[in-house]
C-alpha positions in Angstrom: 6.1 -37.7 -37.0 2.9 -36.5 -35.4 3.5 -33.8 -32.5 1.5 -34.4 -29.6 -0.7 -31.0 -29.2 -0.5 -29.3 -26.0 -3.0 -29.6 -23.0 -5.2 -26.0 -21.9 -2.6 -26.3 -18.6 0.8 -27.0 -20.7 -0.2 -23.7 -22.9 -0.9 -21.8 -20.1 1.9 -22.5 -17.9 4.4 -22.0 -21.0 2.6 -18.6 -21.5 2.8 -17.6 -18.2 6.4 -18.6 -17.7 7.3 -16.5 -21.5 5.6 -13.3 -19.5 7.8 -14.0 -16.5 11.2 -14.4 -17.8 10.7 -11.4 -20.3 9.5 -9.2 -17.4 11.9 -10.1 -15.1 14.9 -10.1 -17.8 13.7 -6.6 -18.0 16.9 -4.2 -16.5 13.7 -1.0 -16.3 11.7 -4.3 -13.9 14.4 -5.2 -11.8 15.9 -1.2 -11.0 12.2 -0.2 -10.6 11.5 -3.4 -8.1 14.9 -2.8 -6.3 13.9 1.3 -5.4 10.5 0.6 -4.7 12.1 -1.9 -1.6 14.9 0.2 -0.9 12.5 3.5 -0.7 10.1 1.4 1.5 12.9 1.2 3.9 14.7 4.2 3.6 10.7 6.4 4.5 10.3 4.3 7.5 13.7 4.5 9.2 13.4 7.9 8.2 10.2 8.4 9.8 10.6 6.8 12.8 14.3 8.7 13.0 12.9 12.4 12.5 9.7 10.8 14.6 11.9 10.2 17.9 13.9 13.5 17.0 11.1 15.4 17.3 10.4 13.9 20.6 13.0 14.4 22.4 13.7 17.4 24.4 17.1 18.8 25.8 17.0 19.9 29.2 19.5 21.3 31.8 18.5 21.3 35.4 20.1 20.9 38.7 20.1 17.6 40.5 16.9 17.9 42.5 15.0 19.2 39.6 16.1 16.7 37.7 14.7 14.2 40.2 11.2 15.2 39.6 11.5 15.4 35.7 13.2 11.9 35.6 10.2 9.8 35.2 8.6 11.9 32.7 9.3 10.4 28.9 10.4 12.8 26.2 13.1 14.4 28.1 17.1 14.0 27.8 18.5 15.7 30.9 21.5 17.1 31.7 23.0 18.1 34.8 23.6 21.7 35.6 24.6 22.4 39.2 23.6 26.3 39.2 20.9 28.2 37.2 24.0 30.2 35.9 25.3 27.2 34.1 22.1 25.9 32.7 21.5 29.2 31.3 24.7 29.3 29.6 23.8 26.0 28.4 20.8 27.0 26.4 22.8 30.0 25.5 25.4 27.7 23.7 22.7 26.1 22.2 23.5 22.7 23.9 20.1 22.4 24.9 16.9 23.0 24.0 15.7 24.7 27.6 17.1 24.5 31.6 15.0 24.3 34.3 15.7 26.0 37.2 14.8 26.4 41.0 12.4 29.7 41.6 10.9 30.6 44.7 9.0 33.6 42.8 7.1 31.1 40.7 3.7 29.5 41.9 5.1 25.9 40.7 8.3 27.1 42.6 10.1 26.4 39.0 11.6 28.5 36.1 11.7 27.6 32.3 14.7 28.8 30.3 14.6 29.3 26.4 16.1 31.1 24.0 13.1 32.2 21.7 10.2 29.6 22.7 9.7 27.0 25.7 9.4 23.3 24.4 6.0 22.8 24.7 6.4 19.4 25.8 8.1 21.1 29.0 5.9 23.5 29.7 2.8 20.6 29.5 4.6 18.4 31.8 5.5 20.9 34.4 1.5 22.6 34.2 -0.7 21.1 36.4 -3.3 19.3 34.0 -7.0 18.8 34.5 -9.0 15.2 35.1 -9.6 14.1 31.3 -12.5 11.7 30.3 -12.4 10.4 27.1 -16.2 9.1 25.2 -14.5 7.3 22.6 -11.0 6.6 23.9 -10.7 4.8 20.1 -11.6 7.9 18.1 -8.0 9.3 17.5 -7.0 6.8 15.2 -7.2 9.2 12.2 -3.5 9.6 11.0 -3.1 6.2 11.6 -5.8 5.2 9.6 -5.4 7.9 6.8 -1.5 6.9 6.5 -2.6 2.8 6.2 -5.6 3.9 3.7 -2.4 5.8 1.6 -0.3 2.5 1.7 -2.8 -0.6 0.9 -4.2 2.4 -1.8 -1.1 3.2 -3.3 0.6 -0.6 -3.4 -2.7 -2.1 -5.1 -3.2 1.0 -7.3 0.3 0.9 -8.4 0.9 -3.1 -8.9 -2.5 -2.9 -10.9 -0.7 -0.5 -13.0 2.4 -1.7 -13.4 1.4 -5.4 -14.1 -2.3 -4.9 -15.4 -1.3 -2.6 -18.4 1.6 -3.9 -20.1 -1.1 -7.4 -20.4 -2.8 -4.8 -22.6 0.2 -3.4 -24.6 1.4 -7.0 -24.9 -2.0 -8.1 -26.6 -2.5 -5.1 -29.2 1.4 -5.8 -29.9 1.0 -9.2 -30.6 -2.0 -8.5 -33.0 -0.4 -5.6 -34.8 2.7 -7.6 -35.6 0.4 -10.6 -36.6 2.2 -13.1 -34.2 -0.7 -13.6 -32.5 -2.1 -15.3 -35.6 1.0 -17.8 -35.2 0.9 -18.4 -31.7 -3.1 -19.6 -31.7 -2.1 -22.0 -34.6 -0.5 -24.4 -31.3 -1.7 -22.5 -28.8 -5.5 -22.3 -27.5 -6.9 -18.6 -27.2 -7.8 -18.8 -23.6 -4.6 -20.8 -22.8 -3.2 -17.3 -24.1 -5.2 -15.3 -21.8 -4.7 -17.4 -19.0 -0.7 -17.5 -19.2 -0.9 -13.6 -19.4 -3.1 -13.6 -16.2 -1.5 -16.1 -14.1 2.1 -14.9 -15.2 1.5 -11.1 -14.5 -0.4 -12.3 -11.4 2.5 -14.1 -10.2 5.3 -11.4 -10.7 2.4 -9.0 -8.8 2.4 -10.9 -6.1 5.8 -11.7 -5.5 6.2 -7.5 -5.6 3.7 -7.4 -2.7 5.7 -10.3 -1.2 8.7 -8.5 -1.4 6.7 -5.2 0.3 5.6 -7.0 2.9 9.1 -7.9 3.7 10.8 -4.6 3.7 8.0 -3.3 5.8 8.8 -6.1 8.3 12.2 -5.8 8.0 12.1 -1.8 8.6 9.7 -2.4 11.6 12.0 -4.7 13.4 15.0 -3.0 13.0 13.4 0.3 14.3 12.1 -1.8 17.4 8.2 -1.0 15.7 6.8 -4.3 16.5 3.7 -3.2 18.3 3.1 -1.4 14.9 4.3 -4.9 12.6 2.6 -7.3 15.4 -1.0 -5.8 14.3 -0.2 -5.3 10.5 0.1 -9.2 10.2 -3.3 -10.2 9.8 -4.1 -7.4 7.9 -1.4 -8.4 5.7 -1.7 -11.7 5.3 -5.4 -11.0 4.2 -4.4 -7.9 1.9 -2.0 -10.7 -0.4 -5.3 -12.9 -0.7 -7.4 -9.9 -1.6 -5.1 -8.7 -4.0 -4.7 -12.0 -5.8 -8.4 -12.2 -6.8 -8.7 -8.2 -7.7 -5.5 -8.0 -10.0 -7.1 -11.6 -11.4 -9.9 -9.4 -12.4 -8.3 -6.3 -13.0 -5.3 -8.4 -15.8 -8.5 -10.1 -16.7 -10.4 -6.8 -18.0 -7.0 -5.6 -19.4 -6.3 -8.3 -21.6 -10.0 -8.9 -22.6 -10.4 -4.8 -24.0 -6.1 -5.0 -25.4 -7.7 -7.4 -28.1 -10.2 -5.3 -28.9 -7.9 -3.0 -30.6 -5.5 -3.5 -33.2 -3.5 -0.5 -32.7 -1.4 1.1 -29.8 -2.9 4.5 -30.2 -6.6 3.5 -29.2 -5.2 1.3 -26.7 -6.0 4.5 -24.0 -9.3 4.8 -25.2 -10.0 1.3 -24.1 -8.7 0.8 -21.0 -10.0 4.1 -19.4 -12.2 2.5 -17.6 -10.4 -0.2 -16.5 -8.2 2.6 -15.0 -10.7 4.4 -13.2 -12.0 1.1 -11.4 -8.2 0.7 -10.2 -8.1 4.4 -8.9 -11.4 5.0 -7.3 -10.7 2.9 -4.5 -7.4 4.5 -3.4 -9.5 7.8 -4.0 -12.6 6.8 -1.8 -10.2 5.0 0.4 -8.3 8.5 1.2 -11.4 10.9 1.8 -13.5 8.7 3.3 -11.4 6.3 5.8 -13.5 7.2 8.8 -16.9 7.1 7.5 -17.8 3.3 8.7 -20.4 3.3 6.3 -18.4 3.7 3.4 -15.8 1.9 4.4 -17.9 -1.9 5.3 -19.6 -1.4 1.5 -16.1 -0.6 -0.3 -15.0 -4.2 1.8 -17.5 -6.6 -0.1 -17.1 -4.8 -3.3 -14.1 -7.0 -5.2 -12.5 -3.6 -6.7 -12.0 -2.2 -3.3 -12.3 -4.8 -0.6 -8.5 -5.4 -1.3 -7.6 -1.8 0.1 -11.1 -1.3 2.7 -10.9 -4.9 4.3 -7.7 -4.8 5.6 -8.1 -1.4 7.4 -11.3 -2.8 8.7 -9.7 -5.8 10.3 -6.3 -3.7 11.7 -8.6 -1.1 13.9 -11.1 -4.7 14.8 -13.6 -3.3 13.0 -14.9 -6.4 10.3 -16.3 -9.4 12.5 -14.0 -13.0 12.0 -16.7 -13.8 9.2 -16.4 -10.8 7.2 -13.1 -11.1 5.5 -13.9 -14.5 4.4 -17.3 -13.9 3.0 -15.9 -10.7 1.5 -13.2 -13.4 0.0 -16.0 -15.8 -1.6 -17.8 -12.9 -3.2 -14.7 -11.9 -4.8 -14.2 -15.4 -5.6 -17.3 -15.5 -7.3 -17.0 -12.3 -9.2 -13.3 -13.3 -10.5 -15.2 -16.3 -12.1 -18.0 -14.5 -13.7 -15.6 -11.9 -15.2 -13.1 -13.9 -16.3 -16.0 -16.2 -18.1 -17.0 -12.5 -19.5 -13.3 -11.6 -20.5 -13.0 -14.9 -22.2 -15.7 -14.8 -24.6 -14.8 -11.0 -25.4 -11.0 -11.8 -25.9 -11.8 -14.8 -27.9 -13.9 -13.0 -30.1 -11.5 -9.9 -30.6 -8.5 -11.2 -31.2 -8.4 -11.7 -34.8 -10.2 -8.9 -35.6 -8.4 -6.1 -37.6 -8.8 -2.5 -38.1 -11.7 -0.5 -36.2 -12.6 -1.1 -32.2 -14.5 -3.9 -31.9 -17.4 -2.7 -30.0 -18.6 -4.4 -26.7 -21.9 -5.9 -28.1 -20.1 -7.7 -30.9 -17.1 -8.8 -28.9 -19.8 -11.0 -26.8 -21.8 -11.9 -29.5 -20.6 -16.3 -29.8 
């Protein structure tokens, strides 16, 4: 009975969905998955907790005082009908400072502490000067630094985390000799693709589940000024990072075959490495240089961490992103063609590194 050989897209989807299920089977996957969500959620709740904590002030002060602080955000009053009472209120430790009626004082007010005035207080009872700001947009450092640290460390860390183990899977499969097996049905790049496509996949349905808990944690601590402009940025970050892990797994698999062993596997993917961490690097120290920042978003490796910064402070113009996508596009082609040729020509190959110029010789 003659078996019917399989198509390029049967052998890659049956790859891909071997990579999946053995992944996901995996008890280290699935606990690593389930803290990386739950931390996500615990830091922002957190944050935004100690955030509103630390802007809150406890005041005691009488009820015409408190007439003129009430408007004035920051402060939790309470009422203290004599400056005897508030002052044994901040001596108690009940609050953080009173506020009290004083003729003797040019703003006709007092400030009691126990070791330091709030400084909150003492700002919003000081007569403050006209202020004219030239670039009302220029203090958007934190912000920016703490978004550079997130895209950075989510791309830099799925790369990792599903880019490698494409490499450990190939020189496994060689130094065992199964992979000799498997391309007896199975076409070489049908092999490379279903390692690609099913990494890819289990990648992206991480970020998905990312993108959810950061939602999730912004709603529930009423942040949705915060999530309402993160969701372009988002959305474009997930299309970004499809076509830089493409060619980040791509790389991986292609320099895993030249090796036959696990120990020179490091040797091989250095580089690969170092294209995956010099965009969270650049990223960090240079957020606020524009400069930087609008080359790192055309550049495939980087525009999946650059771009959507650019587009969350209204930086990139509406056709930027999507030319930034087709050039990606276009380089994902190129080095998967590149990856191809070297992985097909490595993969049988036993004992010593293949070297670059022979893996791409036809």
């Amino acid at each position: 009975m003659n078996v019917k050989p399989l198509s390029m897209v049967q052998a890659s989807y049956m790859v891909a969905e071997r990579e999946m299920v053995t992944r996901v089977r995996s008890k280290a996957f699935v606990i690593s998955t389930l803290i990386l969500v739950v931390g996500i959620i615990v830091g922002i709740v957190a944050m935004n907790f100690f955030a509103s904590n630390s802007d809150t002030t406890t005041v005691a002060a009488s009820d015409d005082v408190a007439a003129q602080l009430a408007d004035a955000d920051g402060l939790e009053l309470t009422e203290a009908p004599t400056p005897e009472e508030a002052r044994s209120l901040v001596q108690d430790g009940e609050v953080d400072a009173a506020v009290v009626p004083d003729d003797a004082s040019p703003t006709g007010l007092t400030v009691i502490a126990q070791s330091e005035a709030p400084t909150t207080l003492v700002q919003l009872l000081s007569q403050a000067p006209t202020v004219e700001l030239l670039e009302p947009d220029g203090g958007e450092g934190p912000m920016r630094y703490i978004l550079g640290l997130a895209f950075g460390i989510v791309f830099m860390m799925s790369a990792m985390s599903f880019g490698a183990p494409v490499a450990t899977s190939v020189v496994e499969e060689k130094q065992t000799r199964v992979v000799e097996i498997l391309m007896t049905a199975i076409p070489t790049r049908a092999l490379l693709a279903g390692k690609v496509i099913g990494n890819t996949v289990l990648a992206l349905g991480q970020i998905v589940l990312i993108v959810a808990a950061v939602s999730v944690s912004l709603i529930v601590t009423d942040q949705t000024e915060i999530l309402a402009g993160l969701g372009t940025p988002l959305l474009w970050f997930a299309l970004f990072f499809v076509t830089g892990f493409l060619l980040i797994a791509t790389l991986f698999a292609a320099t895993g075959a030249m090796v036959s062993r696990q120990e020179d596997l490091s040797s091989v993917i250095a580089p690969i490495m170092y294209i995956v961490m010099i965009p969270y690097f650049l990223v960090i120290f240079f957020n606020d240089n524009p400069l930087v920042m609008t080359i790192m978003s055309y550049v495939p490796f980087s525009s999946p961490v650059s771009m959507p910064i650019r587009l969350f402070f209204h930086e990139a113009q509406w056709w930027e992103p999507i030319a930034s996508i087709v050039i990606s596009l276009v380089a994902c082609v190129l080095v998967i063609m590149l990856a191809a040729k070297v992985y097909e020509n490595s993969l049988l190959r036993m004992g010593s590194r293949v070297k670059w110029s022979e893996a791409l010789k036809a």
